[in-house]
C-alpha positions in Angstrom: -39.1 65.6 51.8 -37.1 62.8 52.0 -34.9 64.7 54.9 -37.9 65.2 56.8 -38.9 61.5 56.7 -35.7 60.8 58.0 -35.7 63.0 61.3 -39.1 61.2 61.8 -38.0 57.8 61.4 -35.1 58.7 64.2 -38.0 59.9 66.2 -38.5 56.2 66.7 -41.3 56.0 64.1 -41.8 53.3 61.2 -42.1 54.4 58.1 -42.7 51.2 56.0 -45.6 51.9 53.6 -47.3 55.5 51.9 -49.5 56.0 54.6 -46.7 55.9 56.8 -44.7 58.6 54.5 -47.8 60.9 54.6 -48.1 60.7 58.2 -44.6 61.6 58.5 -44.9 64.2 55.8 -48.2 65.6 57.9 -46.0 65.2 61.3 -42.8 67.1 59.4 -44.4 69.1 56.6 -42.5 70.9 53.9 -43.0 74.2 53.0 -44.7 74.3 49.2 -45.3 70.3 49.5 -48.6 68.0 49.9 -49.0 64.7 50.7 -51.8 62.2 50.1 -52.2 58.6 49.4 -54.4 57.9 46.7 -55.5 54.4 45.2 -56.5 53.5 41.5 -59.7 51.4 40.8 -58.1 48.8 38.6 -61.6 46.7 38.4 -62.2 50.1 35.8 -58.7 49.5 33.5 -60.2 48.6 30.4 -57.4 49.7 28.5 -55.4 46.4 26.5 -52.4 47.4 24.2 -49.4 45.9 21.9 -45.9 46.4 22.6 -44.4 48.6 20.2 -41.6 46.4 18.3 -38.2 48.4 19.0 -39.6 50.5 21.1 -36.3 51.0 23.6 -34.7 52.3 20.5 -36.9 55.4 20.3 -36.2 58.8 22.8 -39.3 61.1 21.8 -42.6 60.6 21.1 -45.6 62.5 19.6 -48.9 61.6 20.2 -51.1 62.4 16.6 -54.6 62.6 16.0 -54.4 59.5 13.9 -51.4 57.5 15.7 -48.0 57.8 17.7 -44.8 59.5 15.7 -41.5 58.4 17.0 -37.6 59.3 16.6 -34.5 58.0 17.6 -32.9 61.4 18.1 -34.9 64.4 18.3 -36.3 65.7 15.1 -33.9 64.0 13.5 -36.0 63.1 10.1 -39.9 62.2 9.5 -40.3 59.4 12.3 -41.7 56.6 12.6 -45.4 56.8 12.4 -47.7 54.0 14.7 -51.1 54.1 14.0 -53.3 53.7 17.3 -55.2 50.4 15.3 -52.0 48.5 15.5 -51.2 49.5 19.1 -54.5 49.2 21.1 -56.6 46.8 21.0 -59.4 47.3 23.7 -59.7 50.5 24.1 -60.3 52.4 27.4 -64.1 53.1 28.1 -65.9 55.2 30.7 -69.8 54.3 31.5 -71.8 57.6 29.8 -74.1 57.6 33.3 -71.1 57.4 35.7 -71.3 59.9 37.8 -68.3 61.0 39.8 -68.3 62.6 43.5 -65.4 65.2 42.3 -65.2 68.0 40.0 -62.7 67.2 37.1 -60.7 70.1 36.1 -58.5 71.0 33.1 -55.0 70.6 32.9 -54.1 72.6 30.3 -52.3 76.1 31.6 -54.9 79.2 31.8 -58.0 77.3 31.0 -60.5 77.2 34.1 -62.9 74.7 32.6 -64.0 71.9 35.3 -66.5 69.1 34.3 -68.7 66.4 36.0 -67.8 63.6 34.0 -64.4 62.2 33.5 -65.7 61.4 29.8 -66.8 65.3 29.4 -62.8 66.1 30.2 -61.5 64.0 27.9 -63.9 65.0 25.0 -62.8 68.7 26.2 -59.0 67.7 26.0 -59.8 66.4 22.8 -61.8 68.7 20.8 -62.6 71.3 23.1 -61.6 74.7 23.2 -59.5 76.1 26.1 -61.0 79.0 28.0 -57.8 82.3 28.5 -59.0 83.4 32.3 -56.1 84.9 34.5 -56.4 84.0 38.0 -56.0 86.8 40.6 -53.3 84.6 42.1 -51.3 84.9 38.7 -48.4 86.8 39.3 -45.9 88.5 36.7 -44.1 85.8 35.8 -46.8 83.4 35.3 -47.8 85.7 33.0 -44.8 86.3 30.6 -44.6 82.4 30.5 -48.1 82.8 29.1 -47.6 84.6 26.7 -44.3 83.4 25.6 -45.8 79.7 25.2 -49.0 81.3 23.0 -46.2 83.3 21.3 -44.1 80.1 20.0 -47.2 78.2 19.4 -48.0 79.7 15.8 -44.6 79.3 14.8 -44.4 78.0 10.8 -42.6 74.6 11.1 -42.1 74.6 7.5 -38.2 76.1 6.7 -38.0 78.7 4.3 -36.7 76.8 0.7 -33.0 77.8 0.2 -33.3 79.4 -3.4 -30.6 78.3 -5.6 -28.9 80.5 -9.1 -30.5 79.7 -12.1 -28.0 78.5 -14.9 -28.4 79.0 -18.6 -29.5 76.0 -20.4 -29.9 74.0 -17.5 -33.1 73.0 -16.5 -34.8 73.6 -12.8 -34.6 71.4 -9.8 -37.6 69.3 -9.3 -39.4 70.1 -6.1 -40.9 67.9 -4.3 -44.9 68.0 -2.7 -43.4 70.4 0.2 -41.7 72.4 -2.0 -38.6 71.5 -0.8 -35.6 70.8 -3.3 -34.6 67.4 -3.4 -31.0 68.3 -3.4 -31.1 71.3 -0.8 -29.1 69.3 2.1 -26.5 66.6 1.2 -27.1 65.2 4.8 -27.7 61.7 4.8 -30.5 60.5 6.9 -29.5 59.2 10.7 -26.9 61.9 10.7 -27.3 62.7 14.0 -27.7 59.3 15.4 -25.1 57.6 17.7 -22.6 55.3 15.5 -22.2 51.8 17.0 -19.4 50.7 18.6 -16.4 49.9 16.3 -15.5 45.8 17.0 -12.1 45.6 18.3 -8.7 45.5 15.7 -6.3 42.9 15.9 -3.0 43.8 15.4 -0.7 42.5 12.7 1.7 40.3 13.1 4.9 42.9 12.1 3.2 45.3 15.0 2.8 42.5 17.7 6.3 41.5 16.7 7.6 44.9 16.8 6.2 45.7 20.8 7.1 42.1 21.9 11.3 43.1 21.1 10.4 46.3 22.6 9.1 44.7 25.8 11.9 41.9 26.2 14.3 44.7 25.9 13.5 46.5 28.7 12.9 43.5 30.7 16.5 42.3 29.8 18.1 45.7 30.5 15.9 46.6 33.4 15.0 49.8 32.1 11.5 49.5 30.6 9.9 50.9 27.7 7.7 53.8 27.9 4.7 53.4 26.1 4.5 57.3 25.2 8.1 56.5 23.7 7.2 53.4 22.0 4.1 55.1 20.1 6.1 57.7 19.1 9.1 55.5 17.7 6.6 53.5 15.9 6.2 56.4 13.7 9.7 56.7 12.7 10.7 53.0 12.8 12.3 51.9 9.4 13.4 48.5 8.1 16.4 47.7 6.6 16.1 48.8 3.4 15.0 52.5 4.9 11.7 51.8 4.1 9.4 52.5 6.8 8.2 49.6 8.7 4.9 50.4 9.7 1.9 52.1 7.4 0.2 55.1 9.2 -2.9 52.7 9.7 -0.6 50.6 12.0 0.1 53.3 14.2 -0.7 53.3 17.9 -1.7 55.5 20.9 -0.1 55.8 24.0 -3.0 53.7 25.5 -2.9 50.8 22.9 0.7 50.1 23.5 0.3 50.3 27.6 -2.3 47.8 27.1 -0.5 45.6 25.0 2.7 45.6 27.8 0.0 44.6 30.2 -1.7 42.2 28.6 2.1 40.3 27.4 3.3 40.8 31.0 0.2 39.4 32.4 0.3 36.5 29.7 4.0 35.3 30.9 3.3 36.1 34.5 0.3 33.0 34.3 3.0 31.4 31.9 5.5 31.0 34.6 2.9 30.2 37.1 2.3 26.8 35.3 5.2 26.1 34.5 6.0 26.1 38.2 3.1 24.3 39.2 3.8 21.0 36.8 7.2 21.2 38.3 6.2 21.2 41.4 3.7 18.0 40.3 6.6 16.4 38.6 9.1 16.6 41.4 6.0 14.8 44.1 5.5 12.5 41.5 8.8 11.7 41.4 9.3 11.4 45.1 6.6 9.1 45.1 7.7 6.8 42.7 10.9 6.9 44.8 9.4 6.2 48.2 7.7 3.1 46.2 11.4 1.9 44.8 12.4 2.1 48.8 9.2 0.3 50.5 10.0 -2.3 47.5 13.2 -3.1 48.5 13.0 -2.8 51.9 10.2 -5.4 51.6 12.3 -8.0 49.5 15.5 -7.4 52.2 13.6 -7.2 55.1 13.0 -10.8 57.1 10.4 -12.9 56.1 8.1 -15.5 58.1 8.9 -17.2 59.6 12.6 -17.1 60.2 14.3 -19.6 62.0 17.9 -20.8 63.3 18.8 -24.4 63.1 15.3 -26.0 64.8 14.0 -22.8 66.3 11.2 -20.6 64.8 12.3 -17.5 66.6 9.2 -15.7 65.8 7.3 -18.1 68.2 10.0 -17.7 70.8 10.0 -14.1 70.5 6.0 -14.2 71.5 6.2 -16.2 74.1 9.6 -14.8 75.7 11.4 -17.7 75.4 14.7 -16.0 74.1 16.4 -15.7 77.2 16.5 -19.7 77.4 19.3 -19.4 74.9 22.8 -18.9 76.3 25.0 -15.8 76.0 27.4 -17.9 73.2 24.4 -19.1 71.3 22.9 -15.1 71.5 26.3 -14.4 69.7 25.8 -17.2 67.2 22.2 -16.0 66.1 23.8 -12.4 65.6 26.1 -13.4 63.6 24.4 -15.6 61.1 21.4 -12.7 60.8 24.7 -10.2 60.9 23.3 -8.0 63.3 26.0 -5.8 65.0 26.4 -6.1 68.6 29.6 -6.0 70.9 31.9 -8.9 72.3 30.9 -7.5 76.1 27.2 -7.2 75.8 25.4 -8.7 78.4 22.9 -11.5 77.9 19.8 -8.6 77.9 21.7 -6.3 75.3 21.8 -9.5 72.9 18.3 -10.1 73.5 17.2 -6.9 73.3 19.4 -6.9 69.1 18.0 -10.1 68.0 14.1 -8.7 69.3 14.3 -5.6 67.7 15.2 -7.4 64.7 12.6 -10.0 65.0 10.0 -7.0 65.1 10.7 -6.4 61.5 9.0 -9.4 60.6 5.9 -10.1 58.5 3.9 -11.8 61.5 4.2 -8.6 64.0 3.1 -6.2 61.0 -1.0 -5.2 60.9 -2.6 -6.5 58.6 
């Protein structure tokens, strides 16, 4: 169906709600399969019910005359019996003079009954007795399943009471209301019943010990340790004294010890990761700290304002271009005294040029 649906909606059609799918289904139609959107009357739902405490823990149900039986594991014990008082509590009612447009029919297999009344078929599924007709459209093997369901159905569920040797002197088993012996089955009940999850083992210290040399070994030879081989060693490992190092509790699988080697190397891989990473935040802190020592200095040997030569404040000659006023000889002096290098043949604009560059480095032609 769903195929058929799909080579209509690549037809270029929508299919985006049931009356879509049937039309689809009616357009495409599958052999053996019907289609029909139908609509429940929820202003009738009268029906109000409890949640069943643990009820996602129980797989089968049986509904009872009296109640609801339910198991765990299929019949696996008694049950657990719920009586219908502590589950509903409104229950569902039907008006006696409702009449219905459609013929209600029974479900049960064989029986040809049809009713008027919705109420009439459920006082028929109920109490009522199931009419054997065989359809003319029944074929062979409808029939055999017939008669193979009625055949089971008057099976004896009681089991036949496993009859045990009397012994001299001693006195009977006592038997229980169902006849049963108290002692036939040494089955515990839940027997069936999936065991929970064991919580994980930690390994001892002498075992975590034992596959940490293993591991460092093969990392320091190159060769590493096969888990398959390390699980089997641990079986034959002995300590000193020739007494064997490890009970047969402590043993491992081949799995165990592959996880262990995983989880180690994984451990030291993050390990070494953080280690480089504060070295790598040590060594920029460090820098920093050393750029700081640098712009320090550099700021207690560099010029301050204003600085001046005899009766001049350069710095306000410098901004106004005023040093050339000063003679090549008195150029030479100002080098000197500030001991900035310059050449016994440098022209007058060469010495200007030193002695502005070095005026530059003052405070007053910083931003601020």
């Amino acid at each position: 169906m769903k195929s058929s649906i799909r080579r209509y909606c690549n037809e270029g059609h929508d299919v985006v709600s049931e009356k879509d799918m049937r039309v689809a289904l009616s357009e495409r139609p599958v052999q053996g399969k019907t289609a029909s959107v139908c609509a429940m009357n929820e202003t009738q739902k009268t029906l109000e019910v409890h949640k069943i405490e643990g009820f996602i823990k129980y797989g089968n149900f049986k509904f009872e005359v009296e109640g609801i039986r339910a198991w765990r594991a299929y019949g696996v014990g008694l049950g657990r019996f719920i009586p219908y008082r502590e589950v509903i509590t409104e229950p569902q009612t039907n008006s006696e003079n409702e009449q219905c447009n459609g013929l209600f029919s029974c479900s049960e297999l064989g029986c040809n009954m049809v009713f008027k009344k919705f109420s009439e078929l459920e006082n028929h599924l109920d109490v009522g007795e199931h009419s054997q007709v065989r359809r003319n459209s029944d074929t062979v093997y409808d029939k055999l399943r017939r008669d193979w369901a009625e055949k089971f159905r008057t099976v004896e569920k009681d089991e036949e009471i496993r009859s045990e040797p009397e012994a001299v002197g001693e006195e009977r088993h006592e038997k229980n209301e169902s006849g049963r012996s108290p002692q036939c089955s040494d089955l515990q009940t839940g027997w069936a019943l999936h065991k929970p999850r064991n919580e994980a083992v930690r390994f001892p210290a002498e075992v975590k010990q034992y596959l940490t040399t293993k591991f460092d070994l093969g990392e320091r030879t190159g060769i590493k340790s096969d888990p398959a081989k390390v699980a089997a060693d641990m079986r034959t490992a002995r300590n000193p004294d020739s007494s064997r190092m490890f009970e047969r509790k402590h043993w491992l699988t081949k799995g165990q010890v592959q996880g262990f080697f995983s989880r180690l190397a994984a451990s030291r891989r993050s390990k070494t990761h953080r280690e480089a990473l504060n070295e790598d935040v040590q060594a920029e802190q460090e820098e920093q700290e050393r750029r700081a020592v640098l712009e320090e200095v550099a700021t207690h040997l560099g010029p301050k304002h204003p600085i001046c030569y005899d009766s001049y404040c350069l710095c306000d000659l410098s901004h106004k271009k005023k040093l050339e006023t000063f003679s090549v000889a008195m150029l030479k002096d100002m080098l000197k005294y500030f001991e900035i290098p310059f050449s016994s043949r440098d022209r007058k604009k060469i010495l200007v040029a030193n002695l502005s560059e070095f005026l530059e480095g003052c405070d007053c032609n910083q931003p601020h």
